[in-house]
C-alpha positions, 0 to 999 in steps of 0.5 A: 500500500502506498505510504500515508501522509507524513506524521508529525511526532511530538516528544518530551525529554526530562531529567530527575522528575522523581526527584523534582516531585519529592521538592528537590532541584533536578542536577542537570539542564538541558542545552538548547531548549525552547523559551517555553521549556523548563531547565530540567526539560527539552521538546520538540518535533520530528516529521516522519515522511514515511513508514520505516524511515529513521528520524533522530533527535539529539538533546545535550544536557549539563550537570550542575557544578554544585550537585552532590548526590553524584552515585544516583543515577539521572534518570531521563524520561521520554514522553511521545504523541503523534502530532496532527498530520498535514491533510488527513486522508479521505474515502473516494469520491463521493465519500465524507469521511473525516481524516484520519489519524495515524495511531501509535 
């Protein structure tokens, strides 16, 4: 079958929340996050043209100076979403069926 639309991903990288919901700081911060984007978290968006094509992202945090809990480890969570595709596909002719959305 010919591949769909592209397919837009949506992810979320953040460090330490365990340690964020117990009321301490996070020990590291990440590198080029949005303005939106908290130190301890990086988003972002790749598009996936085709079925079976690779996409990479890359996030680059930095340790904090002052950090002493140094034999835990930092643990980074991943949180994905399938963004709105572009168009949608359609029935045939004649049809009114709503777009449809990839599914994960």
């Amino acid at each position: 079958p010919p591949d769909p639309l592209p397919a837009e991903l949506r992810f979320v990288l953040e460090a330490d929340a365990e340690r964020r919901r117990r009321g301490q700081i996070p020990r590291v911060t990440f590198l080029g996050r949005g303005p939106s984007d908290p130190e301890h978290q990086i988003s972002g968006a790749l598009e996936l043209p085709r079925q079976r094509e690779r996409r990479c992202a890359t996030a680059t945090f930095r340790l904090h100076d002052d950090i002493r809990d140094k034999l835990r480890p930092i643990v980074v969570t991943l949180a994905f979403a399938i963004g709105d595709t572009r168009g949608g596909h359609r029935g045939g002719r004649g049809t009114a069926l709503p777009p449809l959305s990839p599914a994960l």
